[in-house]
Backbone as a printed PyTorch tensor [residue, N CA C, xyz], in Angstrom:
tensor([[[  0.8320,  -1.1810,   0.0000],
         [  0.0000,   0.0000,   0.0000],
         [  0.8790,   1.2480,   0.0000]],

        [[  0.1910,   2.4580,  -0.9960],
         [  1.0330,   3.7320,  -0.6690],
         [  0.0920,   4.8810,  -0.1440]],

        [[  0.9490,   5.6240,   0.4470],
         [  0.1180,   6.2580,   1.2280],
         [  1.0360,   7.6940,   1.2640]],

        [[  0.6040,   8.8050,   1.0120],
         [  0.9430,   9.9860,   1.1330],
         [ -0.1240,  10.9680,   1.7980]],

        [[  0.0620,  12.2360,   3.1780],
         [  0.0450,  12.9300,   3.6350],
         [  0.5360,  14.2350,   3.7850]],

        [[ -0.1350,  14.9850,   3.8080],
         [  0.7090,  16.3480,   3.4200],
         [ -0.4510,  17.3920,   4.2610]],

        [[  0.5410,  18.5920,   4.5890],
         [  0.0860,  19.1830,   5.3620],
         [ -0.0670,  20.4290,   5.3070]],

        [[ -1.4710,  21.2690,   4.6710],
         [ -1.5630,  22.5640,   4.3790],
         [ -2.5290,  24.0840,   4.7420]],

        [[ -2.2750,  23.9610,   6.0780],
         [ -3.3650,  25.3410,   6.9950],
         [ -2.8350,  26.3310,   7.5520]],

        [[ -2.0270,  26.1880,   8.8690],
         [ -1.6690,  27.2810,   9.8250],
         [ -0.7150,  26.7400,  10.5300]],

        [[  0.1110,  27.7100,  11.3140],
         [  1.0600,  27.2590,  12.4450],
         [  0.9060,  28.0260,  13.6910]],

        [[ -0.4810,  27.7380,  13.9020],
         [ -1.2700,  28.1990,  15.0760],
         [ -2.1740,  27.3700,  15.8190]],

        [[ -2.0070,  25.8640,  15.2150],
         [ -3.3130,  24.6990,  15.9960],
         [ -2.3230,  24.0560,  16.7420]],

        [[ -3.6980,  24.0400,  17.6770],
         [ -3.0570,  23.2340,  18.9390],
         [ -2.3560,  22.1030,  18.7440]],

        [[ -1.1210,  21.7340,  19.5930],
         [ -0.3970,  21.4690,  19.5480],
         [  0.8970,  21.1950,  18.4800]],

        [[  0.9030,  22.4600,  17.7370],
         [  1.3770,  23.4200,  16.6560],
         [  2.9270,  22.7690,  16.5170]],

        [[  3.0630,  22.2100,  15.1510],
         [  4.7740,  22.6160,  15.0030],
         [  5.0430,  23.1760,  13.9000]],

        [[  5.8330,  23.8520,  13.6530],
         [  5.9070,  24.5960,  12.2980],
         [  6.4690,  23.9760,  10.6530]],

        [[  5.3720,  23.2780,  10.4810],
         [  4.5990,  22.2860,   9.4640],
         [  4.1370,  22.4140,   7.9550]],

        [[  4.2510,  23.6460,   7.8020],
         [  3.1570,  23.9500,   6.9560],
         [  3.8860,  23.3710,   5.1660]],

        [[  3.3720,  22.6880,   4.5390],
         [  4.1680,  21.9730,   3.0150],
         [  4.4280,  20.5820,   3.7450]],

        [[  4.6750,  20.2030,   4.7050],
         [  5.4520,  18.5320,   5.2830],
         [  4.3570,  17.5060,   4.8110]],

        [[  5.2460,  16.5290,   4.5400],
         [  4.6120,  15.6090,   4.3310],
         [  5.3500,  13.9300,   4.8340]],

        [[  4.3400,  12.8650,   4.7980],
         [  4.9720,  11.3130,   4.9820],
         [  4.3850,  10.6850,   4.0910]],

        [[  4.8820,   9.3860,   3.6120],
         [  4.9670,   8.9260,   2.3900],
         [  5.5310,   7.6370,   3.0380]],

        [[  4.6930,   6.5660,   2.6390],
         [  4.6500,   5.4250,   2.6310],
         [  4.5150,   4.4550,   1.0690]],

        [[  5.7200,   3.8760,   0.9580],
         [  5.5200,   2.9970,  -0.4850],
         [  5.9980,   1.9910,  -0.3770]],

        [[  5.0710,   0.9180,  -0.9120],
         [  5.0270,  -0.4260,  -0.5120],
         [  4.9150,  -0.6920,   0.5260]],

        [[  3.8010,   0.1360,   1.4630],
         [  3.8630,  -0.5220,   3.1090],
         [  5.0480,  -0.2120,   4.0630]],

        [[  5.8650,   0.6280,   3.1030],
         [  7.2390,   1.1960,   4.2700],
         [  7.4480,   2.6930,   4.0050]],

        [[  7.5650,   2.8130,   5.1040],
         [  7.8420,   3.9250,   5.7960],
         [  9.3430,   4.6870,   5.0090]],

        [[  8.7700,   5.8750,   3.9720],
         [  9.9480,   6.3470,   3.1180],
         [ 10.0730,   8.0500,   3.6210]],

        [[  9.4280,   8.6580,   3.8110],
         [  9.4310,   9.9970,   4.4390],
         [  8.3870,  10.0840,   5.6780]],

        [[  9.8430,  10.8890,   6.7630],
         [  8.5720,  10.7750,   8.0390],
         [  9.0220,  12.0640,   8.7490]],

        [[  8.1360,  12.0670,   9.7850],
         [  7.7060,  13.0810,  10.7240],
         [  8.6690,  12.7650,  12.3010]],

        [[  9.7270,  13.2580,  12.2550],
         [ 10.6050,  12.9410,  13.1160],
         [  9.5270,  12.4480,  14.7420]],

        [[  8.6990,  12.9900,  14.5460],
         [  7.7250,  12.9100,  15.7570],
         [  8.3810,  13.8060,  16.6690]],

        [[  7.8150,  14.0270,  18.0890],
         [  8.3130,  14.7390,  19.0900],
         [  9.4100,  13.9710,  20.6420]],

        [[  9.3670,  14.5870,  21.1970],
         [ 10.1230,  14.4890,  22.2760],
         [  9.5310,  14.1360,  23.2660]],

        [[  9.5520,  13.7760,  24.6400],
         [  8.7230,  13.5110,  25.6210],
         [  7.8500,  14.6440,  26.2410]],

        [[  6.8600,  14.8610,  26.0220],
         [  6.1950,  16.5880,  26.2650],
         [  6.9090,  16.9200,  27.6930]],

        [[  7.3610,  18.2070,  28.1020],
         [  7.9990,  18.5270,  29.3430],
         [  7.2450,  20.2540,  29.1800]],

        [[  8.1570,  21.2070,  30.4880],
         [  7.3570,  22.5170,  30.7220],
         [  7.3140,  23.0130,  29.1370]],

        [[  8.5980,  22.7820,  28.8260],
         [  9.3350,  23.4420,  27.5920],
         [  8.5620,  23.5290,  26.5060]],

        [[  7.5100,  22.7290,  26.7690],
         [  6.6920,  22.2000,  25.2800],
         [  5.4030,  23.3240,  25.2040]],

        [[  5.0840,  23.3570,  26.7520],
         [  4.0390,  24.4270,  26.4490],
         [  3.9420,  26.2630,  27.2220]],

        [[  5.6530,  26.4680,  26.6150],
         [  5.9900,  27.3510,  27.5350],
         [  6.0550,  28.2950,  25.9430]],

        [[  6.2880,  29.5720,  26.8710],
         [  6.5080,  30.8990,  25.2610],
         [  8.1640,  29.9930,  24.5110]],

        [[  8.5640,  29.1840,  25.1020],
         [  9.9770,  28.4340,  24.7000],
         [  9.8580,  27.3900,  23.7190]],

        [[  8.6600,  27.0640,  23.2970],
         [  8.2380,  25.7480,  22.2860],
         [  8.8900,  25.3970,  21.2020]],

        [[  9.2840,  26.5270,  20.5680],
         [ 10.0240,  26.7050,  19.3760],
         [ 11.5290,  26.7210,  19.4380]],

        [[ 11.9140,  26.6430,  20.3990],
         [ 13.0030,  26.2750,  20.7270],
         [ 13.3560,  24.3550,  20.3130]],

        [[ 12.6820,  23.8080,  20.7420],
         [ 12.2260,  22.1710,  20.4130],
         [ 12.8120,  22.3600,  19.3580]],

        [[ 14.2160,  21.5260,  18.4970],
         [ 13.7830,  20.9380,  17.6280],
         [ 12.6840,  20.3140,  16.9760]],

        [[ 12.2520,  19.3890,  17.5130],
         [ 11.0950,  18.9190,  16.8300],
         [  9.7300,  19.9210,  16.5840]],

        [[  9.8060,  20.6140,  16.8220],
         [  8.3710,  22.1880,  17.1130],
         [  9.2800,  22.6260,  15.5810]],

        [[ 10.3920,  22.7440,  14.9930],
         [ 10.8710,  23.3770,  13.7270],
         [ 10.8850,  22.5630,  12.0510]],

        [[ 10.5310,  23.9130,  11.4110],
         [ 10.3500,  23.2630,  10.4590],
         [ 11.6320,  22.7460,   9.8190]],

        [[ 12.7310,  22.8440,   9.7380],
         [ 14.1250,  21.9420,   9.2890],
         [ 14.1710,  20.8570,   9.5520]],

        [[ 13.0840,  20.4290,  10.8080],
         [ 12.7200,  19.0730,  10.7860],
         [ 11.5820,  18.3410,  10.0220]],

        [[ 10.9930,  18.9800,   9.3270],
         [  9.8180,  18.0780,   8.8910],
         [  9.8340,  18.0260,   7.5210]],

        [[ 10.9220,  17.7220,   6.6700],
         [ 11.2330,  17.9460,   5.5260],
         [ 11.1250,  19.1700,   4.7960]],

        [[ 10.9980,  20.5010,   4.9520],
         [ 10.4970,  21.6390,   4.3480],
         [ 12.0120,  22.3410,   4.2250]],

        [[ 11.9820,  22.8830,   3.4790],
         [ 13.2350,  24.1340,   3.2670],
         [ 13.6230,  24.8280,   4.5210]],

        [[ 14.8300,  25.6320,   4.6000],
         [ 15.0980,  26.9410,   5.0180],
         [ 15.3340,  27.4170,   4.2340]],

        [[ 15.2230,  28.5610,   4.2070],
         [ 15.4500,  29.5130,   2.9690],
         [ 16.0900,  30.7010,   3.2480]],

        [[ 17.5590,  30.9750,   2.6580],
         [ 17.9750,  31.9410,   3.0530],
         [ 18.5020,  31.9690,   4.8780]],

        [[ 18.9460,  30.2660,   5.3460],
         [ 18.6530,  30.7170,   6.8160],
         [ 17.4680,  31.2740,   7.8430]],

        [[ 16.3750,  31.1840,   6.9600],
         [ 15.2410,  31.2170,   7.8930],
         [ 14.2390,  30.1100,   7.7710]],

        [[ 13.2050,  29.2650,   9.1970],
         [ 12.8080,  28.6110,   8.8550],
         [ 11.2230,  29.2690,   9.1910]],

        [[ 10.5010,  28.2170,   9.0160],
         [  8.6920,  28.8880,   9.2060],
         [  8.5410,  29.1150,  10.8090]],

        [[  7.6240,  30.3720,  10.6070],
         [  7.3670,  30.7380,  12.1800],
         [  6.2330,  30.4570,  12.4910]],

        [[  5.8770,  30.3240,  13.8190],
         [  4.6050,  30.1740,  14.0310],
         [  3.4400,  30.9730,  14.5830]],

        [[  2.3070,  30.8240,  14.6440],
         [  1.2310,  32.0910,  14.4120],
         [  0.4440,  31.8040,  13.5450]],

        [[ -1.2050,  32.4710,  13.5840],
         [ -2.1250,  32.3310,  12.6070],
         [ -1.7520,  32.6900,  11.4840]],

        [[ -1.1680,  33.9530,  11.1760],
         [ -0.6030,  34.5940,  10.0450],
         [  0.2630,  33.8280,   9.4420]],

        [[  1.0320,  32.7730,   9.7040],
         [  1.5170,  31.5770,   9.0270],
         [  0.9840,  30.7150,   8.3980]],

        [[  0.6940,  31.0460,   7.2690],
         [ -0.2680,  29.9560,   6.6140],
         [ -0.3850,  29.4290,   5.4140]],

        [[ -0.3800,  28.4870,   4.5990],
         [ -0.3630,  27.9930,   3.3180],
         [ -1.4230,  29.2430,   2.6450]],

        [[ -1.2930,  28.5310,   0.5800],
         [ -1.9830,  29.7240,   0.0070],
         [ -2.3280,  28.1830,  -1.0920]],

        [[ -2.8400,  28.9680,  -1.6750],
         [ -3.4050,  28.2590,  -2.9120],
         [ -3.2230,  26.8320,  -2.9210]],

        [[ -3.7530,  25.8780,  -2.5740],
         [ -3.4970,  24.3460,  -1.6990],
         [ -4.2640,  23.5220,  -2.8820]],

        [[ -3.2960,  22.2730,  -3.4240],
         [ -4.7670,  21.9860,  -4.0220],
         [ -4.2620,  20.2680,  -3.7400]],

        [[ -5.0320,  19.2200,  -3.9570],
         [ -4.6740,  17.6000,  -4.0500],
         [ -5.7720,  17.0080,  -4.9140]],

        [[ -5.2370,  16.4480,  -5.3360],
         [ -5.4510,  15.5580,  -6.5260],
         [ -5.4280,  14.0100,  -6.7690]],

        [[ -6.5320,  13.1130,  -6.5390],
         [ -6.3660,  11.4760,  -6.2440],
         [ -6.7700,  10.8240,  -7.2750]],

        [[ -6.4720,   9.5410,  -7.8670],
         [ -7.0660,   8.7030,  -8.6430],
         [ -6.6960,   7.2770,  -8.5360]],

        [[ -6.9680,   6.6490,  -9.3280],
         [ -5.9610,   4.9860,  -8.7320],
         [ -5.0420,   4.9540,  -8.7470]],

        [[ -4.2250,   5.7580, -10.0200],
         [ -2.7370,   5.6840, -10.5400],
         [ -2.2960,   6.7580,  -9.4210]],

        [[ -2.3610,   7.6030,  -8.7650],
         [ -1.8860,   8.4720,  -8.2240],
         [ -2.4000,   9.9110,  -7.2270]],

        [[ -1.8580,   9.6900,  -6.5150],
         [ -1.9840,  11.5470,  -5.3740],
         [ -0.8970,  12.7570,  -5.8840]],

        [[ -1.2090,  13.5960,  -6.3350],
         [ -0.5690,  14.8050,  -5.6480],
         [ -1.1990,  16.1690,  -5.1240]],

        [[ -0.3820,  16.5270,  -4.3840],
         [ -0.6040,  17.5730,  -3.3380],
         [  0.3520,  19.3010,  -3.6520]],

        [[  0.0720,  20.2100,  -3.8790],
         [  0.6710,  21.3130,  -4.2140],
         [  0.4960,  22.2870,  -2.9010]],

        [[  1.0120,  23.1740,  -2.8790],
         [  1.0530,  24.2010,  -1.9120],
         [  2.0670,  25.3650,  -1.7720]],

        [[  1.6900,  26.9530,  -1.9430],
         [  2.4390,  27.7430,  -1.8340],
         [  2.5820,  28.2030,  -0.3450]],

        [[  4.2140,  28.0630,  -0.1970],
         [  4.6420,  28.0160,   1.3660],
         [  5.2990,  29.1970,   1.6680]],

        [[  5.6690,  30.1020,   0.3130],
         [  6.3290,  31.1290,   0.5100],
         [  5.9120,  32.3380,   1.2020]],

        [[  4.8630,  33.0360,   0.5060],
         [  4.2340,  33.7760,   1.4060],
         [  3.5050,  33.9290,   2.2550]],

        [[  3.3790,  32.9960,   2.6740],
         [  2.4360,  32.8280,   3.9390],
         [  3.2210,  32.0570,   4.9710]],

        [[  4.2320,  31.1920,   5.0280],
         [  4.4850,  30.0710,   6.2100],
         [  5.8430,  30.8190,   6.6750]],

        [[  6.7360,  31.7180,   5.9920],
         [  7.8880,  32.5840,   6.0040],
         [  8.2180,  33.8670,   6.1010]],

        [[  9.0210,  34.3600,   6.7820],
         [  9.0770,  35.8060,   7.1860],
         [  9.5720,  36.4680,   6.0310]],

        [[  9.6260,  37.7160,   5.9500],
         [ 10.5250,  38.4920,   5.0660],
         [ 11.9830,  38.4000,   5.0150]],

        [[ 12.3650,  37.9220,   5.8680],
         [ 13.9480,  37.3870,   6.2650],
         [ 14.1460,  35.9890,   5.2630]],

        [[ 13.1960,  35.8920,   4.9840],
         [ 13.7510,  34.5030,   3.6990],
         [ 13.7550,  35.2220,   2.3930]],

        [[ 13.5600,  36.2000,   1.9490],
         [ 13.6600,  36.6570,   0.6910],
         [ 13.2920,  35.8750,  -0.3120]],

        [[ 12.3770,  35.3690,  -0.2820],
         [ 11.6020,  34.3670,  -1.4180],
         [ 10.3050,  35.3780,  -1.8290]],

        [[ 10.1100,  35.1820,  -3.2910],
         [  8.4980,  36.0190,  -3.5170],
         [  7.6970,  34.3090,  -4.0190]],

        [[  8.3460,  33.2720,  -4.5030],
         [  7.3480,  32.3600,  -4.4960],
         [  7.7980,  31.0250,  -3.9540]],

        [[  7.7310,  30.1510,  -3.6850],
         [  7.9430,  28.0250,  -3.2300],
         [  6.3820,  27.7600,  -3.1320]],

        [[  6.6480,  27.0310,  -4.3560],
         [  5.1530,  26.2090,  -4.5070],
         [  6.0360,  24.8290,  -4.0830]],

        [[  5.4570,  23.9060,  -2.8990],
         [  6.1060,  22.4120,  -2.8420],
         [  5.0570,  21.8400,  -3.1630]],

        [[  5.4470,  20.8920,  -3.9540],
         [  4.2370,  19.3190,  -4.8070],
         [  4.7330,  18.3740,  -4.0510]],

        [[  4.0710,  17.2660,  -4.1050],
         [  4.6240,  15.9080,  -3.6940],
         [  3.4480,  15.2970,  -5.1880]],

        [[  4.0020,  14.5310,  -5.7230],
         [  2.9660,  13.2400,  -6.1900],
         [  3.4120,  12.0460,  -6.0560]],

        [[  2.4340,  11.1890,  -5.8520],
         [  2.7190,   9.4120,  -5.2040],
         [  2.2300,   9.1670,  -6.7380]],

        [[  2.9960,   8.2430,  -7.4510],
         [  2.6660,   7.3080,  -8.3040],
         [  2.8750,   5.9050,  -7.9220]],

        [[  1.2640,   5.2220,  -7.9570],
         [  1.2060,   4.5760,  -6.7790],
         [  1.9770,   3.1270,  -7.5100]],

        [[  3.0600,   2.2930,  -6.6570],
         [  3.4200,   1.5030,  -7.0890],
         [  4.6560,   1.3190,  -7.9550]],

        [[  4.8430,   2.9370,  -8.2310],
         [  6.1960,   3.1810,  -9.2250],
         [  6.9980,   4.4610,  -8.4550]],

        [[  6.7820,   5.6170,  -8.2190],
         [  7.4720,   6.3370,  -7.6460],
         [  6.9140,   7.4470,  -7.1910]],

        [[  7.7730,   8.3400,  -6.0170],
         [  7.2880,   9.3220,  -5.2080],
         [  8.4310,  10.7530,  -5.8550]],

        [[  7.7740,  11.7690,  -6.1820],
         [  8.2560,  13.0770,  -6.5980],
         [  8.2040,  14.4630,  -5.5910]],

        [[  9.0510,  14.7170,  -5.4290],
         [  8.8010,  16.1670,  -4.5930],
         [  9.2610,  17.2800,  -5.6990]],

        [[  8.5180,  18.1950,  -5.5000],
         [  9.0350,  19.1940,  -6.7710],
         [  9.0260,  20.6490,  -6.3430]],

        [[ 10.1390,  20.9950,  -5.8040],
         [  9.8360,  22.5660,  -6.1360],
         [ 10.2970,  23.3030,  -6.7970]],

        [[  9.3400,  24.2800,  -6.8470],
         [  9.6730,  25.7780,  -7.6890],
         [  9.4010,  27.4110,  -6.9000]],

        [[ 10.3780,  27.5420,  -6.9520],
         [ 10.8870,  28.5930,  -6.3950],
         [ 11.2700,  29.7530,  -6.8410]],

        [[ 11.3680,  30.8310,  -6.4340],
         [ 12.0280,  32.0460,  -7.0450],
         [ 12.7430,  33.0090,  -5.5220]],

        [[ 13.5560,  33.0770,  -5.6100],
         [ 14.4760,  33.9810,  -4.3650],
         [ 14.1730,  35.5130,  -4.8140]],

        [[ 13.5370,  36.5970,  -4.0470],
         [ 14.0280,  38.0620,  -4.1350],
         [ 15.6670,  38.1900,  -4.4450]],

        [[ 16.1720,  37.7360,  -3.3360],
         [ 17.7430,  38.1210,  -2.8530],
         [ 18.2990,  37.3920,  -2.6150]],

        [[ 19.3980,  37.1700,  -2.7170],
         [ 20.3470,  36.0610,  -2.3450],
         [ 20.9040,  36.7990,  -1.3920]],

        [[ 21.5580,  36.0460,  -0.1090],
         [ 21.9070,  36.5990,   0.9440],
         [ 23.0940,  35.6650,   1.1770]],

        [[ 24.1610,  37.0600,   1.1740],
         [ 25.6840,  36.4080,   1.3210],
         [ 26.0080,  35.4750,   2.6340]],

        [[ 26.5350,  35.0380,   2.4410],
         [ 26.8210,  34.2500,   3.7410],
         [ 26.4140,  33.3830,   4.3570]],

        [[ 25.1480,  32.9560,   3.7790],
         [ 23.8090,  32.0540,   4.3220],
         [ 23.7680,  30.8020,   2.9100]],

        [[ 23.3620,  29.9130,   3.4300],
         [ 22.7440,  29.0160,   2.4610],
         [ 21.5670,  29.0580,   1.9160]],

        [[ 21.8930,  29.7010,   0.2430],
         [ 20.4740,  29.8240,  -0.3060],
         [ 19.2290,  29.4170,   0.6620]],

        [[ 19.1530,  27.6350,   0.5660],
         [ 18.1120,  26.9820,   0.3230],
         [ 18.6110,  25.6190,   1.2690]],

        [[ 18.2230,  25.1530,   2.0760],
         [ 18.9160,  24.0750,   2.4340],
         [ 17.5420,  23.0760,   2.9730]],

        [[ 17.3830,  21.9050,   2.1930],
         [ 16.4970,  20.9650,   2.8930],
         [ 16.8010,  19.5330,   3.2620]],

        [[ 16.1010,  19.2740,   4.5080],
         [ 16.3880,  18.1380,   5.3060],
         [ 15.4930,  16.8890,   4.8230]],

        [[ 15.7520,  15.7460,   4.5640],
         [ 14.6480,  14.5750,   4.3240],
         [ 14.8480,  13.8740,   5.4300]],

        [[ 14.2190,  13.0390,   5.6730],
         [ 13.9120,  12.3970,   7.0200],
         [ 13.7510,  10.8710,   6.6350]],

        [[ 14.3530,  10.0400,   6.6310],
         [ 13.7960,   9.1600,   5.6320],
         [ 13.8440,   7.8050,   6.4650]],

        [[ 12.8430,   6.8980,   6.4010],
         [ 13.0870,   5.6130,   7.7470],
         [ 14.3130,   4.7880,   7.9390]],

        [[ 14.7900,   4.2660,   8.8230],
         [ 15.8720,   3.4540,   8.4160],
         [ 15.2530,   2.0430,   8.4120]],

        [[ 14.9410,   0.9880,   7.5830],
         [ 14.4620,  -0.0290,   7.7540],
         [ 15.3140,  -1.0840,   8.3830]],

        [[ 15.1660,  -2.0830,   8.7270],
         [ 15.4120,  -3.6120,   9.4820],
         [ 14.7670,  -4.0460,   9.4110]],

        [[ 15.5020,  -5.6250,   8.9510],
         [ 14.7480,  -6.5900,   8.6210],
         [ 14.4430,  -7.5190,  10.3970]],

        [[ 13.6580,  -7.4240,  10.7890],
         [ 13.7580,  -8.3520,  12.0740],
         [ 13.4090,  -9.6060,  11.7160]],

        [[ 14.2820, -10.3240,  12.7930],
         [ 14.7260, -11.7780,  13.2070],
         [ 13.5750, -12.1050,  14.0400]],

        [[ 12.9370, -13.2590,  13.9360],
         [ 12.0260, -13.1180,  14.5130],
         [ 12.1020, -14.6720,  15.2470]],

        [[ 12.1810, -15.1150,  16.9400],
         [ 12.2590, -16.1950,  17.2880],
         [ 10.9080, -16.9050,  18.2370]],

        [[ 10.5250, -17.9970,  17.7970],
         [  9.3450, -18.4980,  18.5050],
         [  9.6550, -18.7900,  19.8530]]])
C-alpha cells in the first residue's frame, strides 16, 4: 500500500509545530518519508519556549530553510493556494509556502512544494521557487529529508 500525507493550513493549531508543506509517504507498506515525531512533552513544550524544540521546527519536517530562515509560528503563518489531486494511478498535493508560512527574512516572492505518489512506481517532490535576494553568507536553500531506516527483524518463537 502507498500512502501519502501532506500538510496545508496554519502554524497556530493546537499542539502546533511549524509544518506547513510537510509531508509522509509510505511505499510499498514502508515507511519512506517521516515526521521525526516529538520528544517527551515537558514545561518546555508548552511554555513561550516551544520553538526552541527541535522537533516544534520546520528543518525538521522535511520543508526548506530559505535563506537561513525557517517557518514561524502564528495564525498569520499559513499555506496559500493548496490543491490535491487522487485517482488509482496516483496523489498529488501542491502548496504555496512562501508567502504565507515565512518571514521576510527569507527573501523568497514564491515556493510552490508538490509531492505526487505514483502509486506503485514512484514518489516526486518538486519545487519551484524564485528567491528576491540572495543573501551572502547564508545558504540559499537548504532541505532536510527524514527518511526511515528499515530492518529486517529476526524473529524467534
Amino acid at each position: 500500500m502507498d500512502f501519502l500525507r501532506a500538510k496545508a493550513d496554519f502554524n497556530a493549531e493546537s499542539h502546533n509545530h511549524n509544518d506547513i508543506g510537510s509531508c509522509l509517504m509510505y511505499f510499498d507498506g514502508k515507511p519512506c518519508l517521516i515526521d521525526v515525531g516529538r520528544e517527551e512533552y515537558v514545561a518546555k513544550t508548552f511554555s513561550s519556549r516551544r520553538y526552541e524544540i527541535w522537533t516544534m521546527q520546520s528543518g525538521y519536517h522535511n520543508l526548506p530553510a530559505i535563506n537561513g530562515t525557517d517557518q514561524m509560528q502564528g495564525a498569520e503563518y499559513k499555506a496559500k493556494n493548496s490543491t490535491f489531486t487522487v485517482n488509482a494511478k496516483s496523489a498529488t498535493f501542491s502548496t504555496e509556502i512562501a508567502g504565507g508560512a515565512y518571514t521576510k527574512d527569507a527573501k523568497v516572492k514564491s515556493w510552490v512544494r508538490s509531492y505526487t505518489l505514483n502509486r506503485g512506481k514512484s514518489f516526486v517532490i518538486n519545487d519551484k521557487f524564485e528567491l528576491s535576494e540572495v543573501v551572502p553568507g547564508k545558504s540559499q536553500v537548504q532541505i532536510l529529508l527524514h527518511t526511515a531506516k528499515l530492518r529486517k527483524l529476526n524473529r524467534t518463537a
